[in-house]
C-alpha positions in Angstrom: 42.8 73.2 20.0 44.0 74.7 17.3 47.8 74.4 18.1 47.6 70.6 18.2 48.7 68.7 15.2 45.7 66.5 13.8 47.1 63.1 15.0 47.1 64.3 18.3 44.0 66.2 18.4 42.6 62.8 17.0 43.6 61.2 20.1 42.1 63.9 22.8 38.8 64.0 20.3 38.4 59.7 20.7 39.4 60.0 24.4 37.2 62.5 25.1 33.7 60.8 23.3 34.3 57.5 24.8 35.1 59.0 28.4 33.1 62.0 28.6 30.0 61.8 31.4 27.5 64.4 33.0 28.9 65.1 36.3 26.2 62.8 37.9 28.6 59.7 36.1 25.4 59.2 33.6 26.1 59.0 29.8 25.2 61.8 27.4 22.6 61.0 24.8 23.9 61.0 21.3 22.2 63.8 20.5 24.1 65.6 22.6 27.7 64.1 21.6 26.2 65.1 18.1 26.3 68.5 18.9 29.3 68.7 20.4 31.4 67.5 17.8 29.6 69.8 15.5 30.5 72.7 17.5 34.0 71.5 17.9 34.0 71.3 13.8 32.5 74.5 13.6 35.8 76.0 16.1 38.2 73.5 13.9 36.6 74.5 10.1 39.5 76.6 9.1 42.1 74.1 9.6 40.3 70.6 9.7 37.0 69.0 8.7 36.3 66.6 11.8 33.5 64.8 10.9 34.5 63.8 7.8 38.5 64.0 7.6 39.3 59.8 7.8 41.2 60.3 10.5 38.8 61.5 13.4 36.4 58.6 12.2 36.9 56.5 15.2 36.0 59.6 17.7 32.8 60.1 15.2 32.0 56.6 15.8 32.2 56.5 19.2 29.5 59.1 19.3 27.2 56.2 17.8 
């Protein structure tokens, strides 16, 4: 993840939060989305902020 420019990685990060199901089809809770964007900000801090940078607030959103 880190290789990929931040527009990109923007678009895999959206995709990913408004596609992403348990592998019984059913929906994550939020919580759950939650924490795995944090974790993914947490891997990311050095080189982006993704919850707050402006540009990954469409895939934040889509955790709402």
């Amino acid at each position: 993840m880190e290789d990929i420019p931040p527009e990109e990685l923007y678009f895999f990060r959206t995709h990913f939060f408004n596609k992403v199901r348990k592998l019984n089809r059913e929906e994550f809770e939020p919580g759950t989305l939650t924490s795995f964007q944090r974790n993914f900000d947490r891997y990311l801090r050095r080189r982006d902020n993704i919850i707050q940078d402006k540009i990954f607030k469409s895939s934040y959103e889509a955790v709402r």
